[in-house]
C-alpha positions in Angstrom: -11.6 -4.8 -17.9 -9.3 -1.5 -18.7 -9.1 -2.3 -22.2 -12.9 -1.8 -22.4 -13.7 0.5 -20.3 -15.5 -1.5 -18.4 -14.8 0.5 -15.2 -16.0 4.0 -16.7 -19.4 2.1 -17.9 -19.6 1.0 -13.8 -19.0 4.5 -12.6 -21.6 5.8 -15.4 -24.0 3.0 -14.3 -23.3 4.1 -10.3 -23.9 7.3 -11.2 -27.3 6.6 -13.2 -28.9 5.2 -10.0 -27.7 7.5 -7.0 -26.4 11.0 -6.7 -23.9 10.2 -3.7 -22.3 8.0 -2.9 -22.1 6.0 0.0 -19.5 4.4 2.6 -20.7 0.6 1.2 -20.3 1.9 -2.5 -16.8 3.0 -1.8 -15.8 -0.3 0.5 -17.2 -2.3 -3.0 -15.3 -0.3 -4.9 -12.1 -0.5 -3.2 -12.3 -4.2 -3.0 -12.2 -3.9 -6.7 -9.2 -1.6 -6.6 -7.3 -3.8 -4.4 -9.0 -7.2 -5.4 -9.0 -8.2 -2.0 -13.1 -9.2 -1.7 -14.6 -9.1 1.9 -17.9 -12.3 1.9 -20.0 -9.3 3.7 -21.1 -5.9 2.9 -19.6 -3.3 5.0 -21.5 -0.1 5.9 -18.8 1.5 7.9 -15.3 2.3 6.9 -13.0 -0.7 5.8 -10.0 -1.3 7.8 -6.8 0.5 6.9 -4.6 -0.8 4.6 -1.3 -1.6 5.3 2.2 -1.9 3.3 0.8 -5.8 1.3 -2.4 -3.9 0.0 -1.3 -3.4 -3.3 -3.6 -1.6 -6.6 -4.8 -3.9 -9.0 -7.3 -1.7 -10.7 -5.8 1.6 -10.8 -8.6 3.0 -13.2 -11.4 2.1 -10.3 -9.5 5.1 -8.8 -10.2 7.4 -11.4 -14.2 5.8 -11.0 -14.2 7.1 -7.4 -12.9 10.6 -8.4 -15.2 11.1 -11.0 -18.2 9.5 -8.9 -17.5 12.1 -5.9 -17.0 15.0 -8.5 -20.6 14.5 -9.9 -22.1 13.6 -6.3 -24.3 16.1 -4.5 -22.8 17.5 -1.8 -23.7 15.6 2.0 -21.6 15.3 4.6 -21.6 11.6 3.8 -19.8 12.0 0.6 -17.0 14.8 2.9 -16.9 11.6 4.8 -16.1 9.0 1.7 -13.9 11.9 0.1 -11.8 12.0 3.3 -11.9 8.2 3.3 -10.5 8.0 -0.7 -8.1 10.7 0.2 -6.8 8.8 3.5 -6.5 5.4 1.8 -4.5 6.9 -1.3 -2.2 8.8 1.3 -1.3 5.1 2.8 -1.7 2.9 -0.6 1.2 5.6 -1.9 3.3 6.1 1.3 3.2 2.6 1.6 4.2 1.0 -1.5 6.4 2.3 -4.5 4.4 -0.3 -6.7 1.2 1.7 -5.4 3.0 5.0 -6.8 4.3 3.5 -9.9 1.4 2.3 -10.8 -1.0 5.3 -10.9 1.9 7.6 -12.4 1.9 5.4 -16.0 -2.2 6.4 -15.8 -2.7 8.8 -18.5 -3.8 12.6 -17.0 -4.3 11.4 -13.4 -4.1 14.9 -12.3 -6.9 16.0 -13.9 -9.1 14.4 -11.6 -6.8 13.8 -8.4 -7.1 18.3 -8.8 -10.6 17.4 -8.9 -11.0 16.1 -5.2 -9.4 19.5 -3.9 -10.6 23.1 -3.7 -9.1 26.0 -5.2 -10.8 28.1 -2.6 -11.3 25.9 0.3 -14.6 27.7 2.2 -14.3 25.8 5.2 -12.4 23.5 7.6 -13.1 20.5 6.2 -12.7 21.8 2.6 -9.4 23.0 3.4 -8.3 19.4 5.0 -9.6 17.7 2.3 -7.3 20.1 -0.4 -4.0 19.5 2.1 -4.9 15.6 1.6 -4.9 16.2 -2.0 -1.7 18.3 -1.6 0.1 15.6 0.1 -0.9 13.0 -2.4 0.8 15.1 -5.0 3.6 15.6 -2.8 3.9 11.9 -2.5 3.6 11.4 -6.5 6.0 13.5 -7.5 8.8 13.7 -5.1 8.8 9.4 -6.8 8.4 10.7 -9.9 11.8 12.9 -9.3 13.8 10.7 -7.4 13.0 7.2 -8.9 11.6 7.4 -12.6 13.6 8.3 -15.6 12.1 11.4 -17.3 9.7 11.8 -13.9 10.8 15.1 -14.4 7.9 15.2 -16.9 5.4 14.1 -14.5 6.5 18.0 -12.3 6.2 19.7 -16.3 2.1 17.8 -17.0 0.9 18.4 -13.5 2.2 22.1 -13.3 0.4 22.7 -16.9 -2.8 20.9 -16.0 -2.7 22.7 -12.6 -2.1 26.0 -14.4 -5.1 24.5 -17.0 -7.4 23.9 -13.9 -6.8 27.3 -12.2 -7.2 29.6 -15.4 -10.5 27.9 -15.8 -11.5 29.0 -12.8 -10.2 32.2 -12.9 -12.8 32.3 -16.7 -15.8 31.2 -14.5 -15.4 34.2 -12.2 -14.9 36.0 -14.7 -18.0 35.4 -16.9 -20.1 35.6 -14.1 -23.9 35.7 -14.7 -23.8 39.1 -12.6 -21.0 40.7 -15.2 -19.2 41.5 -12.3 -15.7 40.8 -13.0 -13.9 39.5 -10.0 -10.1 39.7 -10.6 
């Protein structure tokens, strides 16, 4: 399905027909990520994975990302973020595999940046951005100590972290106000 895009289409499709999304959207997705299929829907959180789950799907990741970036804000989706951000945190801590295998996606920082905050405005905002954090941590402290040339992987995510920040910084910048707020 990668070599066609097919998950991108899904997450386009998703996105077509909802503008959140919701706890049993995520569970189906995540049964796709980890092809381990439950026979019944499930509206509440999945169980936890432990150190067998292993990725099968890594794009279905970049699906989630992308479908909670372009989701109106609820404390449903918080809830589903926190959820994606939790189940990464074990999926990587767990399993080099797990690690390896979202490291050879191409620009996976650009949208694990996206799930953060640059300036968290609450609580919960700020949790979410130290789950983030700790994924990264997790990513390229592997990248370092186990892949040859994972020094590489420190060199892309600082420039698209630099990348993500500067644009920012051009948005506050250009404000509709013309008040520049360096």
């Amino acid at each position: 399905m990668h070599t066609h895009s097919l998950f991108t289409l899904l997450g386009e499709r998703l996105m077509m027909h909802t503008n959140t999304v919701s706890v049993t959207t995520y569970n189906t997705l995540y049964e796709i990520l980890t092809e381990q299929v439950c026979t019944q829907v499930v509206h509440k959180p999945h169980p936890e994975p432990d150190s067998t789950v292993k990725i099968q799907n890594p794009m279905i990741l970049k699906v989630v990302a992308t479908l909670l970036k372009s989701s109106s804000a609820s404390a449903e989706l918080m809830e589903v973020r926190r959820l994606f951000l939790s189940d990464m945190i074990k999926l990587f801590s767990n399993s080099r595999e797990n690690r390896r295998c979202l490291l050879q996606c191409s620009v996976w920082q650009d949208w694990m940046f996206s799930l953060g905050y640059i300036n968290p405005k609450n609580p919960e905002e700020q949790k979410i951005t130290e789950m983030v954090y700790n994924i990264f941590r997790i990513l390229l402290y592997h990248a370092i100590k186990y892949e040859w040339g994972g020094w590489r992987v420190w060199v892309d995510t600082l420039s698209i972290a630099h990348s993500k920040v500067r644009g920012r910084k051009a948005i506050f910048l250009h404000s509709p106000c013309g008040i520049k707020h360096e």
